[in-house]
DRENZADREN-261849 format. One record per residue (C-alpha): residue number from 1; residue in one letter; x negated, y negated, z. Coordinates in Angstrom, 3 decimals. Layout:
BEGIN
r i = NUM; aa = A; east = X; north = Y; up = Z;
...
//
This chain:
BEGIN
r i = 1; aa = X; east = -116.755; north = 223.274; up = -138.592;
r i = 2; aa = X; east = -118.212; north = 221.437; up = -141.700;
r i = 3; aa = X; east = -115.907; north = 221.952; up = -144.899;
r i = 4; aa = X; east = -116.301; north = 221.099; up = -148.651;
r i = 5; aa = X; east = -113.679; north = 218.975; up = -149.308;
r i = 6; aa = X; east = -112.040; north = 216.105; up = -147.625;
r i = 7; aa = X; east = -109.368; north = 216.886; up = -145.053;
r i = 8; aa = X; east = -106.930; north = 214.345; up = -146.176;
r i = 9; aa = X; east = -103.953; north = 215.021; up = -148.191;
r i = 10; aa = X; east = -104.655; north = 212.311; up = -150.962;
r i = 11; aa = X; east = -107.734; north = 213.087; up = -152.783;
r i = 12; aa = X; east = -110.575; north = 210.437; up = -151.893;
r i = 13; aa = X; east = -112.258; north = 209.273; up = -155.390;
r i = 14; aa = X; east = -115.467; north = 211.102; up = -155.882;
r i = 15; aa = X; east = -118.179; north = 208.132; up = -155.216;
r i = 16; aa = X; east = -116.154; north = 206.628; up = -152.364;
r i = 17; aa = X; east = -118.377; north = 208.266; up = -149.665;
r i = 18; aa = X; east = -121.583; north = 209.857; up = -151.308;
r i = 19; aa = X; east = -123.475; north = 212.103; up = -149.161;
r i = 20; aa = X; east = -120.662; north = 212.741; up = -146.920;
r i = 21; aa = X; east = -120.764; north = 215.785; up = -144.568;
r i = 22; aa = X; east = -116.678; north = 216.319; up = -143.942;
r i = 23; aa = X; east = -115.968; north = 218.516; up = -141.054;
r i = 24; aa = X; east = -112.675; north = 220.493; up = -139.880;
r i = 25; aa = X; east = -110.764; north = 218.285; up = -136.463;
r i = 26; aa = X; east = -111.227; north = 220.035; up = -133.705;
r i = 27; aa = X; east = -110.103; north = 216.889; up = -131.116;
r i = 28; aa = X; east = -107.186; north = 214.463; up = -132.143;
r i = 29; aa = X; east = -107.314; north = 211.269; up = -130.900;
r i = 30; aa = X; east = -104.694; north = 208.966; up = -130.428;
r i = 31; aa = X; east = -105.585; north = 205.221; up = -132.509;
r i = 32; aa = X; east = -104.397; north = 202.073; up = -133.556;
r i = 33; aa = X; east = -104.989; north = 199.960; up = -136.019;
r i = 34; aa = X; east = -104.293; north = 196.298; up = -137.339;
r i = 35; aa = X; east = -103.544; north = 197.008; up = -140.517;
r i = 36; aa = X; east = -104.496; north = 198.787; up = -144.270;
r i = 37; aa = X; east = -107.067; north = 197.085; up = -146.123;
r i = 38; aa = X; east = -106.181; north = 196.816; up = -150.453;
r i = 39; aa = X; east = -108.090; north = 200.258; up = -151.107;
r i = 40; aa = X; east = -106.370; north = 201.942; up = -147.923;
r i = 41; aa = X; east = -109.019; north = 201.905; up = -145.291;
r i = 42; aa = X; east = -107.998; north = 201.148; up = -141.861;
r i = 43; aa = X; east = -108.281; north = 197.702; up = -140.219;
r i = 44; aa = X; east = -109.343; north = 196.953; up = -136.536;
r i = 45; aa = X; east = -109.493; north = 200.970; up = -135.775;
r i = 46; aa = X; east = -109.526; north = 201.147; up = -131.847;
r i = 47; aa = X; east = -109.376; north = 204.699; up = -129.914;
r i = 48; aa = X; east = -106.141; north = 204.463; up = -127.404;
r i = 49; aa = X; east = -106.800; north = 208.208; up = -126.007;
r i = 50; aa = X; east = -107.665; north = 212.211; up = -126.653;
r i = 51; aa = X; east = -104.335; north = 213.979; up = -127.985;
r i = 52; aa = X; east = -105.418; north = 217.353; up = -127.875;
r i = 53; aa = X; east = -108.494; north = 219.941; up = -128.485;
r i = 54; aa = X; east = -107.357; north = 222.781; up = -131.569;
//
């Protein structure tokens, strides 16, 4: 489950999370969110439901 790189399709900057363990999805969730904040991280994240197991 745990992978070396980032699972998002835009590359993260290297010292944005250091000491980050990134993992493969296995459950998607369903979420919602207020908003982007100026460097792209999500405002007022809230979990609406489970949208399937891989």
């Amino acid at each position: 489950m745990v992978r070396p790189n980032a699972p998002f399709a835009k590359a993260l900057p290297r010292n944005a999370y250091p000491g980050a363990r990134w993992v493969q999805p296995v459950v998607y969730v369903d979420i919602a969110y207020g908003g982007r904040t100026g460097d792209g991280m999500l405002r007022h994240p809230s979990f609406k439901s489970a949208a399937g197991i891989q």
